[in-house]
Biopython code that builds the backbone (N, CA, C, O; Angstrom):
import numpy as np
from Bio.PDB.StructureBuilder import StructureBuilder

atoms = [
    (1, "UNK", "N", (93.176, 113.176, 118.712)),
    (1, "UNK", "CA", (93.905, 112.371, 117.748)),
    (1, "UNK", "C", (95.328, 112.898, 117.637)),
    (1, "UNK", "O", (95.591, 114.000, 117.157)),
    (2, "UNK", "N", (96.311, 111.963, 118.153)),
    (2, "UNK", "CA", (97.674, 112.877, 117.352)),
    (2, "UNK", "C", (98.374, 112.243, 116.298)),
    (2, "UNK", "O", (98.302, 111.094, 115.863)),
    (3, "UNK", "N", (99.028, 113.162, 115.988)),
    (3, "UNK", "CA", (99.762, 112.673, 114.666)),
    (3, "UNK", "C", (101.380, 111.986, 115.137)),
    (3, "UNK", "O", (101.930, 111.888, 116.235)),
    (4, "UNK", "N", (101.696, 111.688, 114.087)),
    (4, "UNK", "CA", (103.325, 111.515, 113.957)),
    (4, "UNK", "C", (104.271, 112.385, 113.000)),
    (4, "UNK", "O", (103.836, 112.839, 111.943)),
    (5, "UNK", "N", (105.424, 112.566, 113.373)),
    (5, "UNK", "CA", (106.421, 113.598, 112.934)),
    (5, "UNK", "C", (106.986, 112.762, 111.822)),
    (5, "UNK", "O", (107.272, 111.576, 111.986)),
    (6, "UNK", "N", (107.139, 113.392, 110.707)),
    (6, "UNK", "CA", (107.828, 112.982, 109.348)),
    (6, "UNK", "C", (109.574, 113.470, 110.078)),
    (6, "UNK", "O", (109.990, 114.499, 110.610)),
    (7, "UNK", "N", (110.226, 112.080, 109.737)),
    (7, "UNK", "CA", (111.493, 112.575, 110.336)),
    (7, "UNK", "C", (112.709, 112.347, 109.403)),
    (7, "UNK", "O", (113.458, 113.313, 109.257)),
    (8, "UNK", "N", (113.007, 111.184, 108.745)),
    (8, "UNK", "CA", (113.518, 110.591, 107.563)),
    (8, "UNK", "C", (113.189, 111.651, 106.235)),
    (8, "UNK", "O", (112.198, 112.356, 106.047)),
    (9, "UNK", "N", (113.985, 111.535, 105.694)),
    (9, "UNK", "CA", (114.400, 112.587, 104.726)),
    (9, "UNK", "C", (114.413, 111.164, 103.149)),
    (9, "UNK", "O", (114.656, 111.657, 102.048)),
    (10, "UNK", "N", (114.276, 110.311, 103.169)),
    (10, "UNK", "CA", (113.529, 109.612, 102.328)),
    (10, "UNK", "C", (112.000, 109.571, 102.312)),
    (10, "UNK", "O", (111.452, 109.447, 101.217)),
    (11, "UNK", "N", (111.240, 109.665, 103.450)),
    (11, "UNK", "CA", (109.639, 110.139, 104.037)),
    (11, "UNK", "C", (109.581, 111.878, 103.112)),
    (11, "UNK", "O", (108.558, 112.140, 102.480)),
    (12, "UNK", "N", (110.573, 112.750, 103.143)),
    (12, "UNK", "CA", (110.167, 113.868, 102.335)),
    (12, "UNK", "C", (110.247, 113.848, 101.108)),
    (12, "UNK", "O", (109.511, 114.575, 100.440)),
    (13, "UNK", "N", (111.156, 113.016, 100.528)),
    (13, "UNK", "CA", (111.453, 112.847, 99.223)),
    (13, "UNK", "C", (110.279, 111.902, 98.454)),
    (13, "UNK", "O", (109.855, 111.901, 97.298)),
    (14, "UNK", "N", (110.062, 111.357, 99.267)),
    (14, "UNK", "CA", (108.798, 110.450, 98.477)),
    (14, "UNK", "C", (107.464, 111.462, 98.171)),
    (14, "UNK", "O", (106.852, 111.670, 97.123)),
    (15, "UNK", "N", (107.290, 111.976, 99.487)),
    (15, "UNK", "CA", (106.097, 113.338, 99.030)),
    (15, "UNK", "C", (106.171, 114.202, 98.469)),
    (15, "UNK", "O", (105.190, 114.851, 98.105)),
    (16, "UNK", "N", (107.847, 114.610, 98.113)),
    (16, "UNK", "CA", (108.129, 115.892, 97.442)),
    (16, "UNK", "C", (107.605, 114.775, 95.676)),
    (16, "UNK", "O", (107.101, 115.178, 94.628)),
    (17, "UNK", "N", (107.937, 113.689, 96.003)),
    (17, "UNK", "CA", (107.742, 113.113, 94.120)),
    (17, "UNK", "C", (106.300, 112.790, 93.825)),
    (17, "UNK", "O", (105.664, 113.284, 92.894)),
    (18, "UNK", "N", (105.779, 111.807, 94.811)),
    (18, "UNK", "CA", (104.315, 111.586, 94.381)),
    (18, "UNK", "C", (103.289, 112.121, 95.066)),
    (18, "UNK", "O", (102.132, 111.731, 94.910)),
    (19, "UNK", "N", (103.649, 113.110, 95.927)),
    (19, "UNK", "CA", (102.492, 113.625, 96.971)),
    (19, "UNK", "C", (101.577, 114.734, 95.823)),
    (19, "UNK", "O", (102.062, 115.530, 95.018)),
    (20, "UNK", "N", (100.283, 114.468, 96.072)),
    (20, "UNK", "CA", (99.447, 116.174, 95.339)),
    (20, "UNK", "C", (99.828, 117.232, 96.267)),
    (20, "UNK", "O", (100.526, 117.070, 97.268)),
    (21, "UNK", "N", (99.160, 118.666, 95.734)),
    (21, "UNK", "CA", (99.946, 119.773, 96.072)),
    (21, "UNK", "C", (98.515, 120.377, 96.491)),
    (21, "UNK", "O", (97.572, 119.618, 96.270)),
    (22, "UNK", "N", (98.205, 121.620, 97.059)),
    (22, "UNK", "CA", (97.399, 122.072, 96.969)),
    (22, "UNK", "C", (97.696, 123.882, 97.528)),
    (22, "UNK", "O", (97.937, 124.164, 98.702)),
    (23, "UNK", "N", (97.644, 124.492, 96.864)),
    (23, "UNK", "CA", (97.537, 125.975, 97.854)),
    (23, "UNK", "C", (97.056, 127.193, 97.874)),
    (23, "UNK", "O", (96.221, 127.536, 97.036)),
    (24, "UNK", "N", (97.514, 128.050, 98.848)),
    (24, "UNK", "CA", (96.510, 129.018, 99.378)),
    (24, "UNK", "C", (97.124, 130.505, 98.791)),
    (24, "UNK", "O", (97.614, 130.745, 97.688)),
    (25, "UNK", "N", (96.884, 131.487, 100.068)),
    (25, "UNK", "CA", (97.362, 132.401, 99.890)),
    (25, "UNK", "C", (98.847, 132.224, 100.920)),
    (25, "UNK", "O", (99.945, 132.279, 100.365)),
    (26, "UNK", "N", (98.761, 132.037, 102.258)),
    (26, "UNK", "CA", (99.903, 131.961, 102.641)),
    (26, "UNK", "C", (100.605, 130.365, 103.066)),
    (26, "UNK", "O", (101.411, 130.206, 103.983)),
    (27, "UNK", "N", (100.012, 129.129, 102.047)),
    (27, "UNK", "CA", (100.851, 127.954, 102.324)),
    (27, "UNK", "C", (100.789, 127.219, 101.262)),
    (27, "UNK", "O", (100.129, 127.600, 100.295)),
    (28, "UNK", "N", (101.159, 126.573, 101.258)),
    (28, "UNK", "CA", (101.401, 125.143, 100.174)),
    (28, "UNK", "C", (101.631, 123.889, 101.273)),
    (28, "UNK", "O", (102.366, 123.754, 102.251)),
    (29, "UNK", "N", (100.373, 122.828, 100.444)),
    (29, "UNK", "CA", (100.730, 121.671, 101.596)),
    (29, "UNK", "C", (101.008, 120.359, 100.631)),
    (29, "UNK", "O", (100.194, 120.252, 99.714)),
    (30, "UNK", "N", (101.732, 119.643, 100.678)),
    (30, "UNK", "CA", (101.853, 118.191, 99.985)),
    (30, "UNK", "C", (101.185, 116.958, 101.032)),
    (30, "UNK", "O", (100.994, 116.769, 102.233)),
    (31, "UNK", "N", (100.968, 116.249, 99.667)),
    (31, "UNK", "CA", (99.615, 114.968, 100.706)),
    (31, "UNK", "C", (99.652, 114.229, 100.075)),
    (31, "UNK", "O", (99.490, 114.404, 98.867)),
    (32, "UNK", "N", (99.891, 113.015, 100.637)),
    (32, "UNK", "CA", (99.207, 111.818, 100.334)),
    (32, "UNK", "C", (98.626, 110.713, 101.565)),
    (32, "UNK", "O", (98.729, 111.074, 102.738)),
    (33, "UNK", "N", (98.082, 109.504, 101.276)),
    (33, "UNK", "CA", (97.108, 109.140, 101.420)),
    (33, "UNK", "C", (98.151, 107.924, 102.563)),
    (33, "UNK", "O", (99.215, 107.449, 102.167)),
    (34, "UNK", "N", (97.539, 107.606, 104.003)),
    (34, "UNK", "CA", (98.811, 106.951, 104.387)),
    (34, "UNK", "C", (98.184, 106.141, 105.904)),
    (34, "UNK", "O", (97.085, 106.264, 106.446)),
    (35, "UNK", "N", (99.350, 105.318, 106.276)),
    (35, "UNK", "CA", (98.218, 104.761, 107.285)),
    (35, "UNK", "C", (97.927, 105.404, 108.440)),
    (35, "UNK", "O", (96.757, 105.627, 108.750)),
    (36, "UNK", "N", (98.953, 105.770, 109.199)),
    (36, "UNK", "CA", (98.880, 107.166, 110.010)),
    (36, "UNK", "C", (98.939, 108.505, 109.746)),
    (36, "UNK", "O", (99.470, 108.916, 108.714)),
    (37, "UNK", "N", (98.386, 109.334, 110.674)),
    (37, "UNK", "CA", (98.364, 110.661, 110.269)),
    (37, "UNK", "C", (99.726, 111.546, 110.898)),
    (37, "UNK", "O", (100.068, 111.767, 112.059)),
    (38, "UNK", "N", (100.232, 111.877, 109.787)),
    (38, "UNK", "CA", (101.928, 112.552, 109.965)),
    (38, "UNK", "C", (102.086, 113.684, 109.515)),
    (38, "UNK", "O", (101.464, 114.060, 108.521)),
    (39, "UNK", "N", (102.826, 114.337, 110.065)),
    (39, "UNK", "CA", (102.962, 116.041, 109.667)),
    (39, "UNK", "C", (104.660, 116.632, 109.755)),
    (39, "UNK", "O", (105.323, 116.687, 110.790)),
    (40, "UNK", "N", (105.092, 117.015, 108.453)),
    (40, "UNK", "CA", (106.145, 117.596, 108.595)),
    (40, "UNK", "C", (106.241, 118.852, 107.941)),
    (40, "UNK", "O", (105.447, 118.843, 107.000)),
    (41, "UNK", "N", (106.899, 120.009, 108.017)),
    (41, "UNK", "CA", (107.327, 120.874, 107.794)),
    (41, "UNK", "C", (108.734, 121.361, 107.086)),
    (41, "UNK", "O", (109.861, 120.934, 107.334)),
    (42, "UNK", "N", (108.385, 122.293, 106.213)),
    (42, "UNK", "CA", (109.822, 122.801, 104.837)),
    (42, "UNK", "C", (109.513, 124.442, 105.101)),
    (42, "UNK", "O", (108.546, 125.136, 104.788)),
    (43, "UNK", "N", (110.619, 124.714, 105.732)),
    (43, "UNK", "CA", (111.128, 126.201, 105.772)),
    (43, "UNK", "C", (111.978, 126.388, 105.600)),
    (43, "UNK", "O", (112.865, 125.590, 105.900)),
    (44, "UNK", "N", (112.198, 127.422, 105.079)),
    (44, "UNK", "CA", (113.655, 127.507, 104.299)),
    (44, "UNK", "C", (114.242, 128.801, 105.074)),
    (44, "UNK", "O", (113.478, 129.371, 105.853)),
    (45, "UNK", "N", (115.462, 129.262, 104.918)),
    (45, "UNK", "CA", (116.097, 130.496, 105.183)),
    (45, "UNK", "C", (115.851, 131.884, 104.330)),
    (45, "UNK", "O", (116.497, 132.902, 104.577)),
    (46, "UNK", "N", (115.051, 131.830, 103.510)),
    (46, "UNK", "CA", (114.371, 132.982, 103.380)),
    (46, "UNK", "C", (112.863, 133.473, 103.950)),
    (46, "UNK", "O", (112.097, 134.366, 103.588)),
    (47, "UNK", "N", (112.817, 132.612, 104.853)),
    (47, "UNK", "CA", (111.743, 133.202, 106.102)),
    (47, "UNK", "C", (112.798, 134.412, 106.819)),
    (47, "UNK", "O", (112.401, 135.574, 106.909)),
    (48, "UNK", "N", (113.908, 134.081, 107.217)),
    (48, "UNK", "CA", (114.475, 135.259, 108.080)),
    (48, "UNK", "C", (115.816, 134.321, 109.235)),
    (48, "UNK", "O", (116.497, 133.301, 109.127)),
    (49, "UNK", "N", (115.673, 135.117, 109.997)),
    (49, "UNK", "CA", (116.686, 134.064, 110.917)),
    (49, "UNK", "C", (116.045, 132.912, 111.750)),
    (49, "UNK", "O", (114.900, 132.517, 111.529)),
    (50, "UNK", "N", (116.806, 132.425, 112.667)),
    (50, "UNK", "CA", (116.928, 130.698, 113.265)),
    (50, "UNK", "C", (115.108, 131.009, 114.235)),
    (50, "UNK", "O", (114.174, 130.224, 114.398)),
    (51, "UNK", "N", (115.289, 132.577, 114.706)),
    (51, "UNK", "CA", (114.036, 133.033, 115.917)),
    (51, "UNK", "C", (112.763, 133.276, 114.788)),
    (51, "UNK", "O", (111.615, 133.010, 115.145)),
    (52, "UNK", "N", (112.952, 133.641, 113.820)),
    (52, "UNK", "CA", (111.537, 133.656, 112.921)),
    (52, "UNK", "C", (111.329, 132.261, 112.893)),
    (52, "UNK", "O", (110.489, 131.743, 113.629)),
    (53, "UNK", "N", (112.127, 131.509, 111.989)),
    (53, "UNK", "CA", (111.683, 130.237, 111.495)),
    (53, "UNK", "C", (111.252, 129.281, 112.627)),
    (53, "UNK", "O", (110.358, 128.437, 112.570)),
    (54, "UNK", "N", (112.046, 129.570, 113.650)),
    (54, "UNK", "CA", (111.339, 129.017, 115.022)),
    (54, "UNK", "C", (109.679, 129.002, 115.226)),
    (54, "UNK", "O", (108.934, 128.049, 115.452)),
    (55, "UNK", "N", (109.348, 130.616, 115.036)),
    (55, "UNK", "CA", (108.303, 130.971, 115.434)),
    (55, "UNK", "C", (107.006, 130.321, 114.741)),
    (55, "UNK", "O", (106.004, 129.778, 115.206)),
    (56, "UNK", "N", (107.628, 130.722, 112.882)),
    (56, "UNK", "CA", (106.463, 130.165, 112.239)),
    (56, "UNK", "C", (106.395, 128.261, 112.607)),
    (56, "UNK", "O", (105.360, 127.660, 112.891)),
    (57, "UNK", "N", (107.694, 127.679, 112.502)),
    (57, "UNK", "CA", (107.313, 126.244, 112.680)),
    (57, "UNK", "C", (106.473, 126.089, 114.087)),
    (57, "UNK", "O", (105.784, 125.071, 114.149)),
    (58, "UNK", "N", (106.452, 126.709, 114.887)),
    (58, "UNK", "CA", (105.267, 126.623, 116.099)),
    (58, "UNK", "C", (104.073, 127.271, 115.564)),
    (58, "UNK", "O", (103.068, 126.590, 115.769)),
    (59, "UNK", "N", (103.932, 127.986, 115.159)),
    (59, "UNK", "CA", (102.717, 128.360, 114.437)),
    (59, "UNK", "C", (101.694, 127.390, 113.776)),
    (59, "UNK", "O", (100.518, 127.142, 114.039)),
    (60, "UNK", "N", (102.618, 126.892, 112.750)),
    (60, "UNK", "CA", (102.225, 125.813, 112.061)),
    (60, "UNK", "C", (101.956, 124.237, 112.701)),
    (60, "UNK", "O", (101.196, 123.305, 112.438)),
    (61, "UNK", "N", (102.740, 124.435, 113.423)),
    (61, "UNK", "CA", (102.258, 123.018, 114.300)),
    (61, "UNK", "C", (101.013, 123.096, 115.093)),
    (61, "UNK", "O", (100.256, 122.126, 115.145)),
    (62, "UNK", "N", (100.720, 124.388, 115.820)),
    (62, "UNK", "CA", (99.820, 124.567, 116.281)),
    (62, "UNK", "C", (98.336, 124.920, 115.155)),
    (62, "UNK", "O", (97.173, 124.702, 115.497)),
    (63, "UNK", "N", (98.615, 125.300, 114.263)),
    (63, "UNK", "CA", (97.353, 125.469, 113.420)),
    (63, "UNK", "C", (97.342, 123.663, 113.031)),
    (63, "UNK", "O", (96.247, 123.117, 113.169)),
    (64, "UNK", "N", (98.000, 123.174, 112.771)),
    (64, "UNK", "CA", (97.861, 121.392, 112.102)),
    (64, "UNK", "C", (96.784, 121.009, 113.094)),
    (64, "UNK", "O", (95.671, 120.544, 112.849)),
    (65, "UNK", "N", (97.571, 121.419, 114.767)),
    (65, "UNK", "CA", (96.894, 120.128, 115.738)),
    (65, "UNK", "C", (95.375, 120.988, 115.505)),
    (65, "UNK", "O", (94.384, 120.262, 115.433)),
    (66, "UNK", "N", (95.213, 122.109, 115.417)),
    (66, "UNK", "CA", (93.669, 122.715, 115.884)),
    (66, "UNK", "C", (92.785, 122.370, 114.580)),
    (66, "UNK", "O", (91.588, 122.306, 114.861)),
    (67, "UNK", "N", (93.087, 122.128, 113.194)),
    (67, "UNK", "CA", (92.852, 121.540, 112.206)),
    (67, "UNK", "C", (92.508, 119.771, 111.566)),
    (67, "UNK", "O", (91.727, 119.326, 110.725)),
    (68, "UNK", "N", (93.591, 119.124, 112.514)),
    (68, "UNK", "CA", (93.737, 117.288, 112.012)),
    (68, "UNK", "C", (92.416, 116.757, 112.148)),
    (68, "UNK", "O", (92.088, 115.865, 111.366)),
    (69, "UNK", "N", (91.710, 117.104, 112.895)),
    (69, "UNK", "CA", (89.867, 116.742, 113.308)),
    (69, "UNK", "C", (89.044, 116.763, 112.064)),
    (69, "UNK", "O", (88.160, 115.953, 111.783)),
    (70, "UNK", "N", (89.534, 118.045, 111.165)),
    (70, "UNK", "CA", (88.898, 118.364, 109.719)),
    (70, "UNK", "C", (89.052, 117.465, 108.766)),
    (70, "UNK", "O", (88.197, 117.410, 107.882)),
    (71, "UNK", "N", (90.390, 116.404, 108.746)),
    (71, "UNK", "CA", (90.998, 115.210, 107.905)),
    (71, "UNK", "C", (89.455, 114.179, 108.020)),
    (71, "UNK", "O", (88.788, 113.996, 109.038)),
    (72, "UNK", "N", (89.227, 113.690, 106.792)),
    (72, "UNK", "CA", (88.138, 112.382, 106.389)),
    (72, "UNK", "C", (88.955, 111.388, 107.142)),
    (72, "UNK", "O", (88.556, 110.745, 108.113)),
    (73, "UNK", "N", (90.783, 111.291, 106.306)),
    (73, "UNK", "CA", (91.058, 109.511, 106.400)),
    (73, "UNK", "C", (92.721, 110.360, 107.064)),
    (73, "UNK", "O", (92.967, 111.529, 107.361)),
    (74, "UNK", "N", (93.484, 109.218, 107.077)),
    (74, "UNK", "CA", (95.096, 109.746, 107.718)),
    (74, "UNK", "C", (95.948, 110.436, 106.394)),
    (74, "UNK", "O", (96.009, 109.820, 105.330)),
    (75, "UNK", "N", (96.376, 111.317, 106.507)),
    (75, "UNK", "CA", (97.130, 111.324, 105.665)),
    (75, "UNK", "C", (98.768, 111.814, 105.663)),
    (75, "UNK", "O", (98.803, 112.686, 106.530)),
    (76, "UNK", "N", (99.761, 111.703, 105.251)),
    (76, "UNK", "CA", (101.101, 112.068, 105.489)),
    (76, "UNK", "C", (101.295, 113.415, 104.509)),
    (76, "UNK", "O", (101.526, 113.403, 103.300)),
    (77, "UNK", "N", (101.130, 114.600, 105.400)),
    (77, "UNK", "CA", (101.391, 115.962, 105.073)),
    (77, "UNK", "C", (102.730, 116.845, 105.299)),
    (77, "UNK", "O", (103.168, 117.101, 106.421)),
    (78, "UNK", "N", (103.375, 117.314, 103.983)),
    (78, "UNK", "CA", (104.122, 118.494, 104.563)),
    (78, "UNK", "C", (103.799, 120.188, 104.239)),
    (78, "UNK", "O", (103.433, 120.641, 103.155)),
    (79, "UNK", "N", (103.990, 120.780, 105.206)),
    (79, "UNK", "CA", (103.251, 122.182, 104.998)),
    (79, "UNK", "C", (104.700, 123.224, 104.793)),
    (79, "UNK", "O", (105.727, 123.210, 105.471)),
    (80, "UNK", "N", (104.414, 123.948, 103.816)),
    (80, "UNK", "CA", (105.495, 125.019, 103.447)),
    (80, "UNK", "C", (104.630, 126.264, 103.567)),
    (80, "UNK", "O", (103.512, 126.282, 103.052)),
    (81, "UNK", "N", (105.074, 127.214, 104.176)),
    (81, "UNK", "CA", (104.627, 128.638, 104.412)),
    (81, "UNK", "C", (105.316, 128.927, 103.277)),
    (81, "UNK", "O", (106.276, 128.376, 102.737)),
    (82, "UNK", "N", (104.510, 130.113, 102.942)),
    (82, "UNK", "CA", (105.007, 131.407, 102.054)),
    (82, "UNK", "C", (105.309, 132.481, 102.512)),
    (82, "UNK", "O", (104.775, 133.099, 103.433)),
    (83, "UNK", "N", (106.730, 132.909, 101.488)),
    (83, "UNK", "CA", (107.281, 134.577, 102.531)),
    (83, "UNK", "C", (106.345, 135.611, 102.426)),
    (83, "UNK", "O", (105.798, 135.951, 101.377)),
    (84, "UNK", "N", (106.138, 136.199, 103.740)),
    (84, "UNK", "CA", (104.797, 137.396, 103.844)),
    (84, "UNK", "C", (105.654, 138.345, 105.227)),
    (84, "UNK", "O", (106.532, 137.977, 106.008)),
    (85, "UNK", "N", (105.000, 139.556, 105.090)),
    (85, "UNK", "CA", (105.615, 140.381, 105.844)),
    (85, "UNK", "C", (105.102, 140.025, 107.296)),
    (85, "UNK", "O", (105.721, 140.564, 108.214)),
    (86, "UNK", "N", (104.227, 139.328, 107.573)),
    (86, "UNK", "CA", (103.583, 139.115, 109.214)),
    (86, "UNK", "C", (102.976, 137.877, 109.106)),
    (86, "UNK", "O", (102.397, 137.583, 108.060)),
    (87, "UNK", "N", (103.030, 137.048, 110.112)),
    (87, "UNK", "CA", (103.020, 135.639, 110.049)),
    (87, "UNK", "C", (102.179, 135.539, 111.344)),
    (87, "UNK", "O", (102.532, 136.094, 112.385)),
    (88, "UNK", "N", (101.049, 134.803, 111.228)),
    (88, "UNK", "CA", (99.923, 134.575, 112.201)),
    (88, "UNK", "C", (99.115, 133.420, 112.284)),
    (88, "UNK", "O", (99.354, 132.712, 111.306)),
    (89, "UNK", "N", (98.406, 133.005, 112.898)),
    (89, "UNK", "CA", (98.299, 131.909, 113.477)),
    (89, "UNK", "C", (96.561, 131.450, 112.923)),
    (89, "UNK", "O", (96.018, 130.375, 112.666)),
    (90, "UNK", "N", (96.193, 132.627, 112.919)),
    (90, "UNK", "CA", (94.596, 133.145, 112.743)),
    (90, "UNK", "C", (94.607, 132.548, 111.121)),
    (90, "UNK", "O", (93.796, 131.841, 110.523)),
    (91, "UNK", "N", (95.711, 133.071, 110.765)),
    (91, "UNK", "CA", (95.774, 133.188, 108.913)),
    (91, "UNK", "C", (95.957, 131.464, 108.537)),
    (91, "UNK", "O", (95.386, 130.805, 107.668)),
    (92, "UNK", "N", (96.795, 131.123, 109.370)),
    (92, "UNK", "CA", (97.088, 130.002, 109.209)),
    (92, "UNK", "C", (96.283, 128.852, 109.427)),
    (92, "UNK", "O", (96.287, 127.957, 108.582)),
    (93, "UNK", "N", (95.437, 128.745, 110.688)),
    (93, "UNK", "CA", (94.346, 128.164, 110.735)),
    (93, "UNK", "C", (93.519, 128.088, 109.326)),
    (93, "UNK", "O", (93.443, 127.175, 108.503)),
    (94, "UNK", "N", (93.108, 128.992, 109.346)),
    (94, "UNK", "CA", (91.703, 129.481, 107.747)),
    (94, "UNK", "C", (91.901, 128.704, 106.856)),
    (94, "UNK", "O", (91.152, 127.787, 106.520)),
    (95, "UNK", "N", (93.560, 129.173, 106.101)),
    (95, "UNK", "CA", (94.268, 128.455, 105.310)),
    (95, "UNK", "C", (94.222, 126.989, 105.107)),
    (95, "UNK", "O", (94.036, 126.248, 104.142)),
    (96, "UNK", "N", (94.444, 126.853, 106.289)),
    (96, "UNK", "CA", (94.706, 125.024, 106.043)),
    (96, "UNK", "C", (93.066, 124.329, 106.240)),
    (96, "UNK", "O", (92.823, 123.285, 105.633)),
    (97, "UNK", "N", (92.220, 124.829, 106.923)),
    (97, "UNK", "CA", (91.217, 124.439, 107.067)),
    (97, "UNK", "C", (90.092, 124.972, 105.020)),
    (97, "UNK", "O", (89.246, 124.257, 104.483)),
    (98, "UNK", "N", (90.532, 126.146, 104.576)),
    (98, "UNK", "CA", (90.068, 125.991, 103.605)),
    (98, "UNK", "C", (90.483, 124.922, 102.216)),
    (98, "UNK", "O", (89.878, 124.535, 101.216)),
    (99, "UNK", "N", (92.052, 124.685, 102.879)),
    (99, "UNK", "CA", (92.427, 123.746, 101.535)),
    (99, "UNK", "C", (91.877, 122.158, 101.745)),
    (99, "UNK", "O", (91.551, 121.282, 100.944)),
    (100, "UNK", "N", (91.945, 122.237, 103.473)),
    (100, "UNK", "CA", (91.410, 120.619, 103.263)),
    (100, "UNK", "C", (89.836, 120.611, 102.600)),
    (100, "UNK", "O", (89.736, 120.045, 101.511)),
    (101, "UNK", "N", (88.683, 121.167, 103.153)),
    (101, "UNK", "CA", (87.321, 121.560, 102.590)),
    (101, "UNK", "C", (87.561, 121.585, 100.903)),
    (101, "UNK", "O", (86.682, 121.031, 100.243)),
    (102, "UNK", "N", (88.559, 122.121, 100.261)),
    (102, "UNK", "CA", (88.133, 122.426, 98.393)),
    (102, "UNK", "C", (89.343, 121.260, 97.990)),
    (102, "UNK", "O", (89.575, 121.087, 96.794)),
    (103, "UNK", "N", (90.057, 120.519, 98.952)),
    (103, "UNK", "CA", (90.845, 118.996, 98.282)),
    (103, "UNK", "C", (89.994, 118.273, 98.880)),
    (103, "UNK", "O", (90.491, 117.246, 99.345)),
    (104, "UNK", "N", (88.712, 118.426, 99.084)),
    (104, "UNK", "CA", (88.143, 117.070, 100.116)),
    (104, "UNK", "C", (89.340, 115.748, 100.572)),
    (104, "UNK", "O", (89.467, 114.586, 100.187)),
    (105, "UNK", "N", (89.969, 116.465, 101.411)),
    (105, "UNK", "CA", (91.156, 115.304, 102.863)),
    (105, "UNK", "C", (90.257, 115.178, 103.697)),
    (105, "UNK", "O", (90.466, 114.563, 104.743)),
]
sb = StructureBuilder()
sb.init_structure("model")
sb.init_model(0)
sb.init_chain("A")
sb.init_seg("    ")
for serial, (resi, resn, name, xyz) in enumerate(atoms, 1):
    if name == "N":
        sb.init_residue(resn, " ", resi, " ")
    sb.init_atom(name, np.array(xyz, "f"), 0.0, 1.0, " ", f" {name:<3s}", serial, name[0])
structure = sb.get_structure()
């Protein structure tokens, strides 16, 4: 199944207002309910420089795709990491797979 990229910056603003929230230890994801399944990402510059934030947004893309199978219906998601001293992929998986399981997505 693949998704589509949230690209429009009116598409974030609408989820930043009516999307639910849900989070973990190392993420926060916004959601709502939509006809395709879309995924965007909010990192900010207090992750570190241009090569961190690089890293985690591949991280995170890659935990979404190994995760989207776990989704009931489509939904339009953005995922925000939290600042942590080591950033992993393992952690990140868990994470997102435990928030969809206790928000039933």
């Amino acid at each position: 199944m693949q998704y589509l990229r949230l690209k429009k910056q009116a598409d974030y603003q609408r989820l930043f207002k009516k999307g639910k929230r849900a989070f973990s230890s190392s993420l926060s994801i916004i959601y709502v309910p939509c006809e395709h399944m879309r995924m965007g990402l909010s990192i900010g510059k207090k992750h570190g420089k241009s090569v961190q934030r690089n890293r985690i947004k591949r991280l995170l893309r890659e935990s979404f795709r190994a995760c989207q199978g776990e989704f009931s219906k489509n939904y339009s998601v953005i995922i925000i990491p939290k600042v942590c001293s080591e950033y992993s992929l393992n952690t990140y998986v868990r994470d997102l797979k435990w928030m969809i399981k206790r928000e039933k997505l």
